[in-house]
Each structure stands twice: as structure tokens, then as C-alpha cells.
N, C-alpha and C positions, 0 to 999 in steps of 0.2 A: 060407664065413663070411658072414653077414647080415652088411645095411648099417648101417653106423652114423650116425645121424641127430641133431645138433643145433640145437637153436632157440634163438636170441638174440634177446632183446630188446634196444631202445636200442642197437642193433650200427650207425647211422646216425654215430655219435659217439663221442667222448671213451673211455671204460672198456668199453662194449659194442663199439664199432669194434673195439679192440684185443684184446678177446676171443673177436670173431669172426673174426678174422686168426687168433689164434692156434690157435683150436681145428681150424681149416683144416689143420692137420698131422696133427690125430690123429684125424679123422672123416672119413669119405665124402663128406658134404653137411653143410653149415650151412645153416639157414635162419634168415634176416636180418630182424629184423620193427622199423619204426621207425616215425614219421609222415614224416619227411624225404624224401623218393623220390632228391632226388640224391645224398645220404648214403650210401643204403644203393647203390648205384649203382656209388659211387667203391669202398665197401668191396667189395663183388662183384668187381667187374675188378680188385680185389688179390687176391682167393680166388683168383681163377680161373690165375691164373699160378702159385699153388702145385700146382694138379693139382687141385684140391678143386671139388667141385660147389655152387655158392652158388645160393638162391633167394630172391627177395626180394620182402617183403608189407608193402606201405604200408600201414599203419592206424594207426588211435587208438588205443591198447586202454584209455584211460578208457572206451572205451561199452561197456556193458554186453555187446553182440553179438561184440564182437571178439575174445573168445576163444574164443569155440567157432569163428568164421571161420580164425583162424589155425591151431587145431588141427585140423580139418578139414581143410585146404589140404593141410598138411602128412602126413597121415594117403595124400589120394590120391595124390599124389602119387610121396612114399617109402613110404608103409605101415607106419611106424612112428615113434616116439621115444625116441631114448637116455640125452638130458640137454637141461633145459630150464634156462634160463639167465635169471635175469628180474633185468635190469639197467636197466630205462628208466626214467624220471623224473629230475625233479629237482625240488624242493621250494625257493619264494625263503626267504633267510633275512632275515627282515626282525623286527623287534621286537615280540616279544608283544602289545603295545597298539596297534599298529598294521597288524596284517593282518586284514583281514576272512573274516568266515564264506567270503566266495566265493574267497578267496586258498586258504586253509585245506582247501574241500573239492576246489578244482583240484588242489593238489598231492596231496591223499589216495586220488582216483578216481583216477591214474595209475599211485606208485608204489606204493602199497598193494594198492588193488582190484584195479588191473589186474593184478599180480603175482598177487592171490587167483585170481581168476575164472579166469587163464592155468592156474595150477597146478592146479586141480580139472577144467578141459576137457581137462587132457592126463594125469590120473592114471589112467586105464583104461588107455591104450597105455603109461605109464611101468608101472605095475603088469607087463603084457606084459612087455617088455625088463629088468625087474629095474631101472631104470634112476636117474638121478641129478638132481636138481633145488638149485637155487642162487639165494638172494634176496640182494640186494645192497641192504647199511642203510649205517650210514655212522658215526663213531667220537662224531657229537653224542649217537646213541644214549644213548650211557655217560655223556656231557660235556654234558647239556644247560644254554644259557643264556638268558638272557633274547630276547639280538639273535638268536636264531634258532630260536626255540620251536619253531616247526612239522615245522620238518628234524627236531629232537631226538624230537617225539613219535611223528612218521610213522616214521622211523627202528627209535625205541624200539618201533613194532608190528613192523614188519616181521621184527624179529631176534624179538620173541614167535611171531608168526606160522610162520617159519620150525622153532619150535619144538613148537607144534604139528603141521602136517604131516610133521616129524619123528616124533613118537609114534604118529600114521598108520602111518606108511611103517616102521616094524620088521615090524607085521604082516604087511604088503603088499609089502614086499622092494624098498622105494622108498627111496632115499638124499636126506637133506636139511641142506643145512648153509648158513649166511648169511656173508655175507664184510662186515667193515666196514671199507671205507678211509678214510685220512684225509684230509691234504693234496696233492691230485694234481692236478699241472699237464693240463688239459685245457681247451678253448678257452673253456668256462664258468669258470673257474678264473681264466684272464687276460682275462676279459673283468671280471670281481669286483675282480679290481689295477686293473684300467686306470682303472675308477671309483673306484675308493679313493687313485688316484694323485692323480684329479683331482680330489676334491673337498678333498684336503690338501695343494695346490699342490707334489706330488712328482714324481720323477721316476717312470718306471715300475720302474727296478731298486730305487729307495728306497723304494717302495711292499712290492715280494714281501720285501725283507729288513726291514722292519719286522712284515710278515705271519708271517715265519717267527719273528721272537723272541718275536711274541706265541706261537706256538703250539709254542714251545720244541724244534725242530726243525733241524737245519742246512741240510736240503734239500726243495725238493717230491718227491712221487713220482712215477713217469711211469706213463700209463697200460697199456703192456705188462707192469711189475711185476705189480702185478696181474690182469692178463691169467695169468697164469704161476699166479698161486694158484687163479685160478679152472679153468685145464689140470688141473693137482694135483685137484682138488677131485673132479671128473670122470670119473676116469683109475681104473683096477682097483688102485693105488695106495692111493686114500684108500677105497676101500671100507668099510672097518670103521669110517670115521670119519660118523657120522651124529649131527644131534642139533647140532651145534659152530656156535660166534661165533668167527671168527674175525677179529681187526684187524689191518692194516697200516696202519703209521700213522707211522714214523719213530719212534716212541718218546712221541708226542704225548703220549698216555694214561697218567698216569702212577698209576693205579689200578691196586690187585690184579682 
């Protein structure tokens, strides 16, 4: 049986951490790609006690080079790609009128380009392996508002994006699908309360339960839930399913 080989991005943290743990079960090797070197560190020596072989590759992948580096790495190393997983970034949500071109094109070189550039360096060995790719938008996508334009538009590409390489990949026997979550407690997530506590002289639990009624929800989500979708997503399981937006989101979204 060939080795099974997946690559995470953003696996240093929050949604990619816990998807890099998780796919530790159903893969040979993960390789773990972040900026944070002690991140992806801590995640490793969690792999590692499950049996699973983790590798891990500090980079940027806003720059231009680092995705053929990462691909590459991972190419000599194992010799192949089964499912690449592009979960890094994060986009500030700040208000329309107030973020600058250079705010606007940081978030966009990471979780966009870098996701592009990652996915088109590793589509000849995904092509090989028949194999599975997953871009990770976010539920502003669908819900875009003023106080966080930029998430909702990078977002809104991403799940297009994911759409096209979708239409790629039926020829090419490459699986593509985008996962949007919504409100999930992740250390970014309570770091957004803690300042929203303090600039409305709240507590910090009277900050997330006012968070949560704005966003018509009873709970946050955790980030192994969706870890779990993105397993699914991966898995000879959801094979037929290419093409697909899928949210988790607590019910947020209250669009057909």
C-alpha cells in the first residue's frame, strides 16, 4: 500500500493545529507548514505520540517562492501528495473605510495567493495520487458587512476559487472542495473578546455572550469540529463530492 501523504497549512494554530492532529490518524505523514516554528513544534510532538510521521516547514507562503519550496520538500522527501489542505491566514476584520491598500493586500497574499500558488505547485503530484485539495473561506463569505469587508471579500474568492480548481480537477481526477466555518473559539477568536470586553468595560464571559447573540448562535465551535469535516472531506468517503461550500457555522447563516 503507498504512503499517504498530507500537507497542512496554518497547522502552527487554531483550525490547521487541529486538523493536523486529526488527520494524524488517517495518514502516514503530515506535513505541517506555518510561519510560527514553535507552533508547528508543539503540533509535531502531538503527531508523534499518535504513531504518525509529522514534518515541519517554516515559511511564509505569502512569498511568491514558497510554494514550490514547500512542494518540493515534500515531493523528496515522501514522493508524493495525497491531500493538501490550505488553512493558513487570517484576514483583520476591520471596517471598509478604514483599512488600507497594504492591510487589504497582506491578508490577500496569504490566504488567497498563498492558497493559489500552494495548490497549482502541488497539482502534478495531486494529479499522480488522484488525490484531494481543501481551501478554507469563512461564512463572511456569504454574510458580508461593512466591519469586515476584507475577510468577506478574500473569503468570497477563495470559495470561487476553490471552484474553479474544482472544474480543473474532474478532468484531472483531483478532488476540490472549500469548507466555511463560522464562529470558532480559537486563540485568535479570544483574543477579538478580550478586546471587545475591554473596550466596552465588560467582563470577558459578557463579551462572548453578547458575541454569540449578535451572531444568533448558542455556542462557539471548537476547532477539532471542524477538524472532523475537513477528515470527511479527505477520506474515500467524500470522494464523489467535488465542487461543494460547505459551512459550519452553528446555524449562523440563516440563507438558503
Amino acid at each position: 500500500m503507498p504512503k499517504s501523504i498530507a500537507v497542512v497549512t496554518g497547522a502552527s494554530s487554531g483550525i490547521g493545529y487541529a486538523t493536523a492532529l486529526r488527520l494524524a490518524r488517517d495518514f502516514q505523514a503530515v506535513v505541517l507548514v506555518a510561519r510560527s516554528r514553535a507552533g508547528l513544534e508543539k503540533a509535531a510532538e502531538a503527531i508523534r505520540s499518535s504513531g504518525s510521521e509529522p514534518t515541519v516547514v517554516d515559511i511564509d507562503l505569502s512569498l511568491p517562492a514558497a510554494a514550490g519550496a514547500v512542494v518540493q520538500y515534500t515531493l523528496d522527501k515522501h514522493g508524493r501528495i495525497d491531500a493538501l489542505l490550505n488553512l493558513a491566514g487570517a484576514v483583520p476584520a476591520m471596517d471598509l473605510f478604514e483599512m488600507t491598500d497594504a492591510q487589504w493586500n497582506a491578508g490577500a497574499e496569504l490566504k488567497l495567493h498563498g492558497a493559489r500558488r500552494l495548490t497549482i505547485a502541488a497539482w502534478e503530484a495531486l494529479k499522480s495520487s488522484k488525490g484531494s485539495v481543501v481551501l478554507m473561506s469563512g461564512v463572511t463569505a456569504q454574510v458580508p458587512t461593512a466591519s469586515a469587508a476584507a475577510v468577506a471579500v478574500i473569503n468570497a474568492a477563495i470559495s470561487a476559487l476553490a471552484k474553479a480548481f474544482a472544474d480543473r480537477g474532474i478532468a484531472d481526477g483531483v478532488q476540490v472542495n472549500s469548507v466555511l466555518p463560522g464562529a470558532v473559539m480559537t486563540d485568535r477568536r479570544l483574543a477579538m473578546i478580550e478586546k471587545s470586553a475591554a473596550s466596552g468595560s465588560m467582563t470577558i464571559a459578557e463579551a462572548m455572550q453578547k458575541l454569540l447573540v449578535r451572531s444568533g448562535i448558542t455556542r462557539y465551535g471548537q476547532p477539532e469540529e471542524i477538524a472532523e469535516l475537513m477528515a470527511f472531506l479527505v477520506s474515500p468517503a467524500a470522494r464523489w463530492m467535488t465542487g461543494a461550500t460547505l459551512r459550519m457555522d452553528g446555524g449562523e447563516v440563516k440563507t438558503v
